[in-house]
FIKOLZA-1660 file (N, C-alpha, C; in steps of 0.1 Angstrom, whole numbers, plus 5000, padded with zeros to 4 digits):
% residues 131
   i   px   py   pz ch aa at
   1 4445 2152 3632  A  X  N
   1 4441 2161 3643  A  X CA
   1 4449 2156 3655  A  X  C
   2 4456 2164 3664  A  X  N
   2 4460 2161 3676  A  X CA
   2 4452 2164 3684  A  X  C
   3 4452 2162 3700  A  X  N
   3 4451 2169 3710  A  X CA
   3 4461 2165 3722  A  X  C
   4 4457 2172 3733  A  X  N
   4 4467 2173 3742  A  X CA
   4 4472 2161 3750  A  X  C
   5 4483 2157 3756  A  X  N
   5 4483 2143 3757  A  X CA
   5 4478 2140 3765  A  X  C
   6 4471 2148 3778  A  X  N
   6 4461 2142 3790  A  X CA
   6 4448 2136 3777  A  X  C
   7 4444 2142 3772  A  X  N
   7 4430 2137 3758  A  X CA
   7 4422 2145 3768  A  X  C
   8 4409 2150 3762  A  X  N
   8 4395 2158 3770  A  X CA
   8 4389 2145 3774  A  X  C
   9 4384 2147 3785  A  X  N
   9 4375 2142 3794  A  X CA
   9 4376 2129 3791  A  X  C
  10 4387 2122 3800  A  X  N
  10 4389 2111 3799  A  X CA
  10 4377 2099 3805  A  X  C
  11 4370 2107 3816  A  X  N
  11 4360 2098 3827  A  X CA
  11 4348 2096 3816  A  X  C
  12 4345 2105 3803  A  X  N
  12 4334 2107 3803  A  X CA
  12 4333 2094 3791  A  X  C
  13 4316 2092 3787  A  X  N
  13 4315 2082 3778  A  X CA
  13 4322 2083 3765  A  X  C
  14 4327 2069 3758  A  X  N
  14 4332 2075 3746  A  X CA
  14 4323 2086 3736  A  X  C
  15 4327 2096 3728  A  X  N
  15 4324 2104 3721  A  X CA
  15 4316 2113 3728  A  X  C
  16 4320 2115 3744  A  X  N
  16 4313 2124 3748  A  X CA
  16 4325 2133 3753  A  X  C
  17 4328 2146 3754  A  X  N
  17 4339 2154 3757  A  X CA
  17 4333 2161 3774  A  X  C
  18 4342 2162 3779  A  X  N
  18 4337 2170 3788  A  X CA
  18 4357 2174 3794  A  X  C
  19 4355 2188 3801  A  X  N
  19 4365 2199 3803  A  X CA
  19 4368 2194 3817  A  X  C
  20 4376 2187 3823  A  X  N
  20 4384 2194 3832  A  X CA
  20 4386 2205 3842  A  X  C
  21 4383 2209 3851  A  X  N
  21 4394 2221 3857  A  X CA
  21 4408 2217 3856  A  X  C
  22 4415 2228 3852  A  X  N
  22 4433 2227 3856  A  X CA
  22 4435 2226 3868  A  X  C
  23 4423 2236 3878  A  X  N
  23 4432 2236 3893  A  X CA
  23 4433 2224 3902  A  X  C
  24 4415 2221 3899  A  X  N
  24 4414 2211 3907  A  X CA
  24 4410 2196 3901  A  X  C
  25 4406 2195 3888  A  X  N
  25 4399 2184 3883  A  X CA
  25 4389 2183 3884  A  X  C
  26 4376 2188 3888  A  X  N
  26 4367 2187 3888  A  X CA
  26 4355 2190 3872  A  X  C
  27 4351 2183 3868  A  X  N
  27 4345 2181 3856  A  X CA
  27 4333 2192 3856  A  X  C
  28 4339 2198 3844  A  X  N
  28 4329 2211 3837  A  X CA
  28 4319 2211 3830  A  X  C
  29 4318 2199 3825  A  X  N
  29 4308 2192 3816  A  X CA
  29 4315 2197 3799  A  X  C
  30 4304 2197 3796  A  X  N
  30 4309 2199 3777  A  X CA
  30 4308 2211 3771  A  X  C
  31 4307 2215 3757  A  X  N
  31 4307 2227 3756  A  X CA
  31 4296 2234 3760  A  X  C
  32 4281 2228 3765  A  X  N
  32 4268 2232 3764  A  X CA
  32 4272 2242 3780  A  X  C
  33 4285 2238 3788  A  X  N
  33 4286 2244 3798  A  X CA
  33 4294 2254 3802  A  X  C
  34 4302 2262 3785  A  X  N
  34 4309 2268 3789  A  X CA
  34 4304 2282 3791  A  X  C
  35 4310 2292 3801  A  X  N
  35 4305 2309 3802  A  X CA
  35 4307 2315 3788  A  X  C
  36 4318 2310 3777  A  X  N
  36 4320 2318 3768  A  X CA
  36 4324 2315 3758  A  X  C
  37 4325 2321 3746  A  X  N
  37 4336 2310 3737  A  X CA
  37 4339 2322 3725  A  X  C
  38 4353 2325 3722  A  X  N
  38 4352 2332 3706  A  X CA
  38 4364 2327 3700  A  X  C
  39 4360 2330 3690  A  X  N
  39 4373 2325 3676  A  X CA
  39 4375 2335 3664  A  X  C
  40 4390 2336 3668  A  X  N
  40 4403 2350 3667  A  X CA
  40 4410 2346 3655  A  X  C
  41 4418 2354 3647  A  X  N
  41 4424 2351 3642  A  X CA
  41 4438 2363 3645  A  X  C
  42 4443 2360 3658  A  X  N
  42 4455 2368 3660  A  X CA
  42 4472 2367 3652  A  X  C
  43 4473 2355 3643  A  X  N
  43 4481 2354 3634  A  X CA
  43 4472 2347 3623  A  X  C
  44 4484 2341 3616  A  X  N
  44 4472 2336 3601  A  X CA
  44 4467 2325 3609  A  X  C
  45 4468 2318 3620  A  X  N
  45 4463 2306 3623  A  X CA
  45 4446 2315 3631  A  X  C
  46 4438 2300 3628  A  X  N
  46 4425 2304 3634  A  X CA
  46 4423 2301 3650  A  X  C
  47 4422 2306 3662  A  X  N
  47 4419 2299 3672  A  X CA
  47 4409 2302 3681  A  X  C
  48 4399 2292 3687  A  X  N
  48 4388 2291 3692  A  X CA
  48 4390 2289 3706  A  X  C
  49 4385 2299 3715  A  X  N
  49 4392 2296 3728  A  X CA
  49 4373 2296 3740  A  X  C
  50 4373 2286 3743  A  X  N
  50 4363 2283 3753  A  X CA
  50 4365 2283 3766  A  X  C
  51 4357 2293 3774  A  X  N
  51 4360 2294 3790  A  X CA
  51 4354 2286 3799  A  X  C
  52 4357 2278 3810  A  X  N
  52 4347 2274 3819  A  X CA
  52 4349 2276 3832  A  X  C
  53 4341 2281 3839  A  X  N
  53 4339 2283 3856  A  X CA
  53 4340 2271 3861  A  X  C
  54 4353 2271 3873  A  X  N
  54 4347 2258 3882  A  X CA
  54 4339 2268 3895  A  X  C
  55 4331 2259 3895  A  X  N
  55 4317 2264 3910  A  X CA
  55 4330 2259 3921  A  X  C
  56 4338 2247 3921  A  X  N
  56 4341 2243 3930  A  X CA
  56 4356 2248 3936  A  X  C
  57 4361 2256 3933  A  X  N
  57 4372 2265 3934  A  X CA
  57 4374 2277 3933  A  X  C
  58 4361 2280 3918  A  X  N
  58 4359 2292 3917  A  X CA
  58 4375 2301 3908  A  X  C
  59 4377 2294 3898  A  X  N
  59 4386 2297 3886  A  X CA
  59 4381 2292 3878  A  X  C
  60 4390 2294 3863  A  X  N
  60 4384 2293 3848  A  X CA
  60 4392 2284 3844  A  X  C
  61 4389 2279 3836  A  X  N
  61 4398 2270 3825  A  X CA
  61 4398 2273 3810  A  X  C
  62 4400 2271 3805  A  X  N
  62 4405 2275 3787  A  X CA
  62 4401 2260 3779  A  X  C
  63 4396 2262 3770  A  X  N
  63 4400 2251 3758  A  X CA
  63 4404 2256 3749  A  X  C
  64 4415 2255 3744  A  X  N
  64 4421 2264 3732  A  X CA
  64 4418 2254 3723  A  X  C
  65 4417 2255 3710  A  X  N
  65 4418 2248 3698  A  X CA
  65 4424 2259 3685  A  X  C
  66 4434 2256 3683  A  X  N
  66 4443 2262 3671  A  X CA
  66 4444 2256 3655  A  X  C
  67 4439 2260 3645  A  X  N
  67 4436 2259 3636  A  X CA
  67 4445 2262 3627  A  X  C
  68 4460 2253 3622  A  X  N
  68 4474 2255 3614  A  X CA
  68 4470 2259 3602  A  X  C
  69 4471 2277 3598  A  X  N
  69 4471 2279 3587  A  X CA
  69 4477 2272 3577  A  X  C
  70 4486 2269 3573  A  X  N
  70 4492 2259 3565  A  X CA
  70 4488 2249 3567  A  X  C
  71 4491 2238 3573  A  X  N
  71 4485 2225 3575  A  X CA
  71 4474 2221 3573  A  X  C
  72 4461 2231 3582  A  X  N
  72 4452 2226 3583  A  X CA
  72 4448 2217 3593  A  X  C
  73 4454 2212 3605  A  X  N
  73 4453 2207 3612  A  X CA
  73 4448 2215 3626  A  X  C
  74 4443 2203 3635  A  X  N
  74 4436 2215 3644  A  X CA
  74 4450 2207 3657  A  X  C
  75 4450 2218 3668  A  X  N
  75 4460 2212 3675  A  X CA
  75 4450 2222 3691  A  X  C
  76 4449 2208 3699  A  X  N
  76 4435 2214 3712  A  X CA
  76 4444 2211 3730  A  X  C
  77 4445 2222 3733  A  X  N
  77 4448 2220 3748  A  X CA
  77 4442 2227 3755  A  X  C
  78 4442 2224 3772  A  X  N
  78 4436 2229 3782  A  X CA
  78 4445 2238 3785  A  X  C
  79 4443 2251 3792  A  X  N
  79 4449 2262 3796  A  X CA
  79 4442 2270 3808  A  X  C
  80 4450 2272 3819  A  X  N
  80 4449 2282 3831  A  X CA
  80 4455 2272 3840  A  X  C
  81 4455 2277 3853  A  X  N
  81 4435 2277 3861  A  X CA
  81 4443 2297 3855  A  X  C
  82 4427 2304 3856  A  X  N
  82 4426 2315 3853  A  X CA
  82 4418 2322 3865  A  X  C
  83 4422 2332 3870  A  X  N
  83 4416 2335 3886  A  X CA
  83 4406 2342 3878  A  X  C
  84 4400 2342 3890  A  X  N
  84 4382 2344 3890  A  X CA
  84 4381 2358 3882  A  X  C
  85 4387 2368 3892  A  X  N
  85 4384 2385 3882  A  X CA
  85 4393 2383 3865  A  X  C
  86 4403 2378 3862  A  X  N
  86 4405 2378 3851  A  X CA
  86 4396 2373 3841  A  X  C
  87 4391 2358 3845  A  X  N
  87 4380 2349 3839  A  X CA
  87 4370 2360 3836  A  X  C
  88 4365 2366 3847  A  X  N
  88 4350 2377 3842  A  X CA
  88 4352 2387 3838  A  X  C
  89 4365 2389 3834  A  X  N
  89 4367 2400 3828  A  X CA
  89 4367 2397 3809  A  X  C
  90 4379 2383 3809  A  X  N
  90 4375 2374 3796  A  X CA
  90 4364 2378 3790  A  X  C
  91 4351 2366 3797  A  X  N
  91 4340 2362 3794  A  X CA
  91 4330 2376 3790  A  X  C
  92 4328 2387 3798  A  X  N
  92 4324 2399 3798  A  X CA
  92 4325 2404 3783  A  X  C
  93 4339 2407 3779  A  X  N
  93 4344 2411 3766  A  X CA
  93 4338 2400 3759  A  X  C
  94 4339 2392 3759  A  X  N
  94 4337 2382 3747  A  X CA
  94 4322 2383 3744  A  X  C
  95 4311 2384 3753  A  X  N
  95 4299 2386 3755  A  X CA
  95 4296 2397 3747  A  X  C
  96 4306 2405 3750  A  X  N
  96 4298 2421 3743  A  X CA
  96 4297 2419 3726  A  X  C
  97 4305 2406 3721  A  X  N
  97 4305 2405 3704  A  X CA
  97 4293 2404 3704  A  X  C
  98 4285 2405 3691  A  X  N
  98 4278 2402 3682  A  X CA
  98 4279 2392 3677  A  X  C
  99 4290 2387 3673  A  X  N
  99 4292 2372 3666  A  X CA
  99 4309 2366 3667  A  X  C
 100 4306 2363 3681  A  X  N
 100 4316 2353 3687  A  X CA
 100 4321 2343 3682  A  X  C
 101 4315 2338 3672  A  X  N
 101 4325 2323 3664  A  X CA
 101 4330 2328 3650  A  X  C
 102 4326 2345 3646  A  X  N
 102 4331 2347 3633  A  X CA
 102 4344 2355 3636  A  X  C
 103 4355 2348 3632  A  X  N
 103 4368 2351 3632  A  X CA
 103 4374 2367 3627  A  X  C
 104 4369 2370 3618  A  X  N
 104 4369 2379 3608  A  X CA
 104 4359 2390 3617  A  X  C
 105 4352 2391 3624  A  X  N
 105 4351 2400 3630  A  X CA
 105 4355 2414 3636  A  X  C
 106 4356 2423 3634  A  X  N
 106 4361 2434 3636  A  X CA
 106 4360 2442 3649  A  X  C
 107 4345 2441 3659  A  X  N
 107 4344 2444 3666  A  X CA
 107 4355 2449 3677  A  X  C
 108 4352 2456 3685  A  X  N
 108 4366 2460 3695  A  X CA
 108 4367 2445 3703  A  X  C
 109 4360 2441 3707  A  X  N
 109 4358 2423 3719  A  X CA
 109 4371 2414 3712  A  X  C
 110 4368 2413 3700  A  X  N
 110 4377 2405 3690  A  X CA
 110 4388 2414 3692  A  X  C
 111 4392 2424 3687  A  X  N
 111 4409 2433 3689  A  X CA
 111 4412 2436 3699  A  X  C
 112 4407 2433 3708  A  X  N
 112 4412 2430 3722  A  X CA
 112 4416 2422 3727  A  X  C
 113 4409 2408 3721  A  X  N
 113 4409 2394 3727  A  X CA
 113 4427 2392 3716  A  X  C
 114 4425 2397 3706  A  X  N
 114 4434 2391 3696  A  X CA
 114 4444 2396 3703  A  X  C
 115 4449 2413 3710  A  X  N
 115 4459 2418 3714  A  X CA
 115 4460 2411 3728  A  X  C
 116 4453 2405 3736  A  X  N
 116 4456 2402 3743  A  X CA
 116 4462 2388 3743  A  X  C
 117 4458 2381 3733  A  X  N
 117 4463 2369 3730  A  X CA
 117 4480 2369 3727  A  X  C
 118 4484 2376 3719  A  X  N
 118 4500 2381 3712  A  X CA
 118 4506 2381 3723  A  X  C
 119 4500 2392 3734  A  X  N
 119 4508 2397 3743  A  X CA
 119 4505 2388 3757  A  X  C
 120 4499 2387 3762  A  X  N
 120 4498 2381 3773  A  X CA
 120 4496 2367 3776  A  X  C
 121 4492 2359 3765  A  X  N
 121 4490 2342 3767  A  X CA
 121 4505 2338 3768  A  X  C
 122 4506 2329 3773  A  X  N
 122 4523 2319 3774  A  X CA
 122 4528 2313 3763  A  X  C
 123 4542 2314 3761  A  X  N
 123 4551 2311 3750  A  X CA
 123 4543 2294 3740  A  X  C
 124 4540 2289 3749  A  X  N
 124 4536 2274 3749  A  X CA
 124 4520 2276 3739  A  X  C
 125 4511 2285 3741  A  X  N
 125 4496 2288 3734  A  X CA
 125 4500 2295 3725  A  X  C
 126 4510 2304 3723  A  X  N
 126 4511 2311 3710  A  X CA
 126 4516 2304 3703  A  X  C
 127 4524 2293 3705  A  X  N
 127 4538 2283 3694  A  X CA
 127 4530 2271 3695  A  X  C
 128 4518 2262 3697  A  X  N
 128 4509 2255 3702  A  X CA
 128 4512 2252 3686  A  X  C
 129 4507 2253 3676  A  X  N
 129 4508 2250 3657  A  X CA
 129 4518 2249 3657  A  X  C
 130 4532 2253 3665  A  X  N
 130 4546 2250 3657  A  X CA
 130 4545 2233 3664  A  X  C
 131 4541 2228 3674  A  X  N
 131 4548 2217 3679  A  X CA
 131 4546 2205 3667  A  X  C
% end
């Protein structure tokens, strides 16, 4: 398993994770604190992407985690800062699923999240499994 070379939540106790903001650093807490979270399968790889509000800036953050079809390996980075009306627009969609952590979901939330993933995330989150 990799993760990203900053590591998640480096301040926090061992075996405790806690998120970052990108913009400003300010600590998000863990997953118990994120607005949202679903997991896509926009190529054969699996990816789980969790949002979090900073109160103190008032932007989003990303935890991506990517799931190497072939390997099997998980590969985890932070992503944004993500401005505020995009973040609520995210989170909103992802909310309207039924069942946000089943990949295989069909829902429109999920074929939207997946098209928007292809098309609009940065060269770096889509090729994230090749590195």
């Amino acid at each position: 398993m990799t993760e990203s070379p900053d590591g998640p939540g480096s301040a926090a106790p061992p075996g405790k994770w806690t998120m970052k903001c990108t913009k400003c650093g300010a600590d998000l807490g863990g997953f118990d604190n994120e607005e949202a979270s679903i997991c896509l399968r926009p190529r054969e790889d699996e990816e789980t992407r969790s949002y979090f509000l900073c109160e103190a800036c008032g932007v989003y953050s990303a935890w991506i985690c990517i799931e190497d079809f072939w390997t099997d390996e998980d590969t985890m980075f932070p992503a944004g800062p993500i401005s505020r009306e995009e973040g609520d627009e995210i989170v909103e969609k992802i909310r309207k699923c039924p069942n946000s952590d089943n990949a295989s979901c069909k829902c429109p939330s999920h074929k939207e999240m997946s098209r928007w993933i292809l098309t609009r995330s940065k060269p770096q989150e889509r090729n994230a499994s090749m590195r």
